[in-house]
VMD Tcl script that draws the C-alpha trace (Angstrom):
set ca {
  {-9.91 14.54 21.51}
  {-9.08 18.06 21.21}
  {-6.69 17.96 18.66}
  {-9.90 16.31 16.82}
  {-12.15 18.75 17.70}
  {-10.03 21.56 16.35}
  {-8.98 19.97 13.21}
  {-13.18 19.59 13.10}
  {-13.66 23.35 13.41}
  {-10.53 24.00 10.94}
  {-13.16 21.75 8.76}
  {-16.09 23.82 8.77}
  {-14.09 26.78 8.01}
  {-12.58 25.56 4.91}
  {-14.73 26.52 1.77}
  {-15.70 24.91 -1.27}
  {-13.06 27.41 -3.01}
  {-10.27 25.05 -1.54}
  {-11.22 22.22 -3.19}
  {-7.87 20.56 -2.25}
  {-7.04 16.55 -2.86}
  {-5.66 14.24 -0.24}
  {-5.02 10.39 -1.99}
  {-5.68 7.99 0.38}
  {-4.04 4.30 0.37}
  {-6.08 1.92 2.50}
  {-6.33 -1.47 2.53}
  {-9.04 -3.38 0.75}
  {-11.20 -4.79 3.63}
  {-11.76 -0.35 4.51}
  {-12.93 0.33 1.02}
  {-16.71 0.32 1.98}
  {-16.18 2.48 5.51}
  {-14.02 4.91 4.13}
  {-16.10 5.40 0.93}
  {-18.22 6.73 2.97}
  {-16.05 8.43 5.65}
  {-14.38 9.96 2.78}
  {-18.07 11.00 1.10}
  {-18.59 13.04 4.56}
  {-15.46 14.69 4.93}
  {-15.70 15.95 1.62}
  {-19.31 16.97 2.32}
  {-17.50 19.14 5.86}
  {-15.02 20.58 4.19}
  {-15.59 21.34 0.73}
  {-12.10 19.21 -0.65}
  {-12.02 15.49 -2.65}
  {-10.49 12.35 -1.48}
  {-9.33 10.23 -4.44}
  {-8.99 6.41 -3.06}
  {-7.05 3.19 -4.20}
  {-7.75 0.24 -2.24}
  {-5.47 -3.08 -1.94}
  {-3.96 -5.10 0.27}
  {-1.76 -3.42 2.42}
  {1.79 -4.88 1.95}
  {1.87 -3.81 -1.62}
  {0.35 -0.46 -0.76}
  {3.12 -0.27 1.42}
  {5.86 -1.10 -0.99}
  {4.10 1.51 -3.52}
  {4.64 4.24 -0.86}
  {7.74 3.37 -0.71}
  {8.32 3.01 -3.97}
  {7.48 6.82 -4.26}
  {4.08 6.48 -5.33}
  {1.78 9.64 -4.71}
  {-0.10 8.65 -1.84}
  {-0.55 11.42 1.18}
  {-2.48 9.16 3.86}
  {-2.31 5.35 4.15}
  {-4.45 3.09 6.05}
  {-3.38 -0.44 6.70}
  {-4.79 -3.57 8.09}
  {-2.01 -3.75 10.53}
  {-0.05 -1.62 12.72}
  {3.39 -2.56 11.03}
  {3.57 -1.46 7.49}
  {2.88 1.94 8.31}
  {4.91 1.77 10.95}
  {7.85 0.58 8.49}
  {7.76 3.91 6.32}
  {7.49 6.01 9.42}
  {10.77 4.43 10.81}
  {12.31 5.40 7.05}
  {11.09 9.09 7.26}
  {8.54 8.36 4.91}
  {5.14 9.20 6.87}
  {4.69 10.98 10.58}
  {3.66 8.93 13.83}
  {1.34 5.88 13.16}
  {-2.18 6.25 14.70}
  {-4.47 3.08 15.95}
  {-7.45 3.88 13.66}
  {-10.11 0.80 14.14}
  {-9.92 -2.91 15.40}
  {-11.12 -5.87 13.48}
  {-10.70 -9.68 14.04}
  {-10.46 -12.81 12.09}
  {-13.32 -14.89 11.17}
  {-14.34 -18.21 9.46}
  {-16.59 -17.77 6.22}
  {-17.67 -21.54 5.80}
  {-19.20 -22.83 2.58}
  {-23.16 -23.80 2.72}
  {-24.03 -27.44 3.96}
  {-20.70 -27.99 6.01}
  {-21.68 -28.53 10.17}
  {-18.94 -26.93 11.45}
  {-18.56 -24.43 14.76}
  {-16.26 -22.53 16.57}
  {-15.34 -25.96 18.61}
  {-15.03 -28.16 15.83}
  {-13.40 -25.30 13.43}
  {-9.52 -26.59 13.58}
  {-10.41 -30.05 13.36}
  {-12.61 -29.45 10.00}
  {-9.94 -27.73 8.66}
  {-7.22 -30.15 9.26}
  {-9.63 -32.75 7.35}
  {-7.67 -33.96 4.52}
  {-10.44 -33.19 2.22}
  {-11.13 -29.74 2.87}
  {-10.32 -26.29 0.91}
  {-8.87 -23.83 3.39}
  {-8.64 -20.74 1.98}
  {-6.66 -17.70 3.46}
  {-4.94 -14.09 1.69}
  {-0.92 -13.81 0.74}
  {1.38 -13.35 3.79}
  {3.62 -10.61 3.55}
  {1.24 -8.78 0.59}
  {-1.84 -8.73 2.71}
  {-2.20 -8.75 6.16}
  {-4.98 -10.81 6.27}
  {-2.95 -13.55 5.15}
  {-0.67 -12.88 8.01}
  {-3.31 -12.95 10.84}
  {-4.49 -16.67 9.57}
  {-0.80 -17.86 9.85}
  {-0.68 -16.64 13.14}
  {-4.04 -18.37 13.79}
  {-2.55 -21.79 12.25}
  {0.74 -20.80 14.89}
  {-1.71 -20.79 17.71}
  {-3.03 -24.10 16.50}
  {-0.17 -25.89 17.26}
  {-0.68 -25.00 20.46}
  {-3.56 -27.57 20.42}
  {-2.66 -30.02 18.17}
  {0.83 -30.56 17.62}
  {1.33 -30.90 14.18}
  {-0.97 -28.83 12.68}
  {0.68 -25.45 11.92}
  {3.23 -27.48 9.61}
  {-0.18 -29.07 8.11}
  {-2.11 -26.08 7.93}
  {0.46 -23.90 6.12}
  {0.86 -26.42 3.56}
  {-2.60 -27.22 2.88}
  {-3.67 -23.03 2.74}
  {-4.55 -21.57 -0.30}
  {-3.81 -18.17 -1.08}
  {-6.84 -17.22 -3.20}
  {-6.03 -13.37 -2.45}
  {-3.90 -10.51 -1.73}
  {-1.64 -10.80 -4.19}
  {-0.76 -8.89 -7.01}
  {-1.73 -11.84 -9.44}
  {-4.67 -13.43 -7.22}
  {-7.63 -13.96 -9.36}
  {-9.70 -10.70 -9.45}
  {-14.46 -11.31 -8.20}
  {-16.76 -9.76 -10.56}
  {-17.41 -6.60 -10.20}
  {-19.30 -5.82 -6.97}
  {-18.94 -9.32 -5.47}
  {-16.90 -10.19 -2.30}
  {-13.86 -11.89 -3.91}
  {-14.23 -13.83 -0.36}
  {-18.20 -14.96 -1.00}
  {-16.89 -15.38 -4.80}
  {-14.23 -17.81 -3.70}
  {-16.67 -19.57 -1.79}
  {-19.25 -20.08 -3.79}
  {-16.93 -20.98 -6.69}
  {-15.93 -23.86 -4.82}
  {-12.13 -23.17 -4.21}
  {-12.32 -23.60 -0.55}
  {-14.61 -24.64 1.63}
  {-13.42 -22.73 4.83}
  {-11.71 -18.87 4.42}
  {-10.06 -17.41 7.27}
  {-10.79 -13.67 6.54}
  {-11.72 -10.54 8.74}
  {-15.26 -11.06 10.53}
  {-16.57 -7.67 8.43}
  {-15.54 -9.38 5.11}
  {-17.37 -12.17 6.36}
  {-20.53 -10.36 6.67}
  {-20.00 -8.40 3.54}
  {-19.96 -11.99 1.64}
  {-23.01 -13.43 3.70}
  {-25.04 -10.20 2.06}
  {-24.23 -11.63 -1.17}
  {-24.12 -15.52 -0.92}
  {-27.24 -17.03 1.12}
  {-26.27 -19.72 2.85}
  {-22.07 -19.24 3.55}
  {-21.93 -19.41 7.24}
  {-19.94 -17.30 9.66}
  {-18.10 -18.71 12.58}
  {-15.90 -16.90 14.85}
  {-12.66 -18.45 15.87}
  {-12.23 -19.80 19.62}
  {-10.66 -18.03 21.97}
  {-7.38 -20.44 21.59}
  {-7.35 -19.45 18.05}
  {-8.81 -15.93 18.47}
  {-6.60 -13.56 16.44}
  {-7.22 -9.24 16.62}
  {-6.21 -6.77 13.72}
  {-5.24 -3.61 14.65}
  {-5.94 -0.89 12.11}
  {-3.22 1.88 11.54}
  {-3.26 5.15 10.39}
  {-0.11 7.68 8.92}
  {-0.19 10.56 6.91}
  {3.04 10.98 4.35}
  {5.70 13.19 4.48}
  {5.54 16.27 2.39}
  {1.44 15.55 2.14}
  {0.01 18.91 1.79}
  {-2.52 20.31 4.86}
  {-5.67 18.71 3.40}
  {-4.29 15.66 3.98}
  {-3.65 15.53 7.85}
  {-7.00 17.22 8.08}
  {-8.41 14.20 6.35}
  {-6.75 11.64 8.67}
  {-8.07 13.07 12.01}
  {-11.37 13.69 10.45}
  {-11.07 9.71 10.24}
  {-10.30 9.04 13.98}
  {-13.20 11.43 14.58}
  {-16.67 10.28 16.34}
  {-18.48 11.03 12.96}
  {-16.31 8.95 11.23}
  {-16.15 5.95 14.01}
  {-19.56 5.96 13.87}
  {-19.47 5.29 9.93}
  {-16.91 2.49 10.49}
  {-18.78 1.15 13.35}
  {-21.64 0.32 11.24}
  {-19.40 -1.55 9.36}
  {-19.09 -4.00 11.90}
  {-15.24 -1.76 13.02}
  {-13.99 -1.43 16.75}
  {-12.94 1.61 18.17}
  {-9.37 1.76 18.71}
  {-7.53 0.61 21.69}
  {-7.00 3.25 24.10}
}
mol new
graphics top color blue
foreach p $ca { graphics top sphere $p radius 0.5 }
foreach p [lrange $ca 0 end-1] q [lrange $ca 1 end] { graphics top cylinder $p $q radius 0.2 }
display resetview
């Protein structure tokens, strides 16, 4: 906390003069926390934080791909550890906690105890995001890997029946402003999406009715958040990345529905 608190006070002390960049990389399901994280850090400390938001495997591979990113914020722990253990970013930071979540389409009874046996219905549209691009896709796998546990059988059948409506570099793009999770939804193309439980609120704002219904605890899968800054990212940047692990900023992701990090 007191490397926070002095990279706080560096903050205060930095002018408007500086007006210095840091590009952040963070994964899609941030982009409404650190809009506004990145609206208050620029409002301390007098610099700009220019965003691009995606899913965070191909993030990832555009870092390492040399693209001109100076702090990256994935969905999981592992991709930015992956370009640390190549030389491309510094130590990898725990920066939030989020955890899967079922978004279920109006007018279907289902709940947490009758969840995996809905979705192993023949007849019903389970929606999740690309493994390996996004890893929000990954944490449902894992979910339909825990699922065998209870039914033997139904990993093999829930793998093959999941649709990967996002993540992607080709998925299907919402209007503009709508939760491409909500839009999915209410589209029809699945009836059930396994998504984080803050995506699931953000597309209950939007689509009245669309249910959420958190996973039991045999299926219960966490995200851990991580956090890097780039190698060769100029000062600005690191500044910007504790400024994000900082109790002004957990607060903003908090209300965002966010869990501190793990300590």
């Amino acid at each position: 906390m007191r490397i926070i608190a002095v990279a706080l006070t560096m903050l205060t002390m930095t002018g408007p003069a500086a007006a210095a960049i840091a590009s952040l990389y963070a994964a899609g399901s941030l982009k409404a926390a650190l809009t506004d994280v990145a609206k208050a850090f620029e409002t301390a400390s007098g610099n700009k934080v220019e965003a691009k938001f995606g899913p965070s495997g191909l993030l990832r591979d555009e870092i390492a791909g040399g693209a001109a990113a100076h702090v990256f914020a994935s969905a999981n722990m592992e991709h930015p550890k992956s370009l640390h253990e190549t030389g491309k970013s510094g130590p990898v930071t725990m920066l939030a906690r989020n955890r899967l979540c079922a978004l279920i389409r109006p007018g279907l009874n289902v709940g947490s105890e009758t969840l995996l046996t809905t979705m192993l219905e023949p007849q019903i549209k389970v929606g999740t995001s690309t493994p390996k691009a996004d890893p929000s896709g990954d944490y449902a796998f894992e979910v339909f890997a825990r699922a065998e546990k209870l039914k033997p059988g139904a990993k093999a059948a829930l793998e093959a029946k999941a649709l990967k409506l996002t993540g992607a570099a080709d998925s299907a793009k919402p209007p503009a402003g709508r939760s491409v999770y909500g839009w999915h939804v209410a589209e029809g193309r699945a009836d059930i999406f396994l998504t984080y439980c803050t995506n699931v609120i953000d597309a209950q704002r939007q689509n009245a009715g669309q249910q959420m219904v958190a996973l039991p605890d045999d299926l219960a899968v966490g995200a851990d958040y991580g956090l890097t800054v780039i190698s060769g990212a100029p000062p600005t940047a690191g500044k910007f990345a504790q400024f994000i692990l900082s109790p002004a900023a957990q607060k903003i992701l908090a209300g965002y529905g966010f869990a501190p990090p793990a300590h």
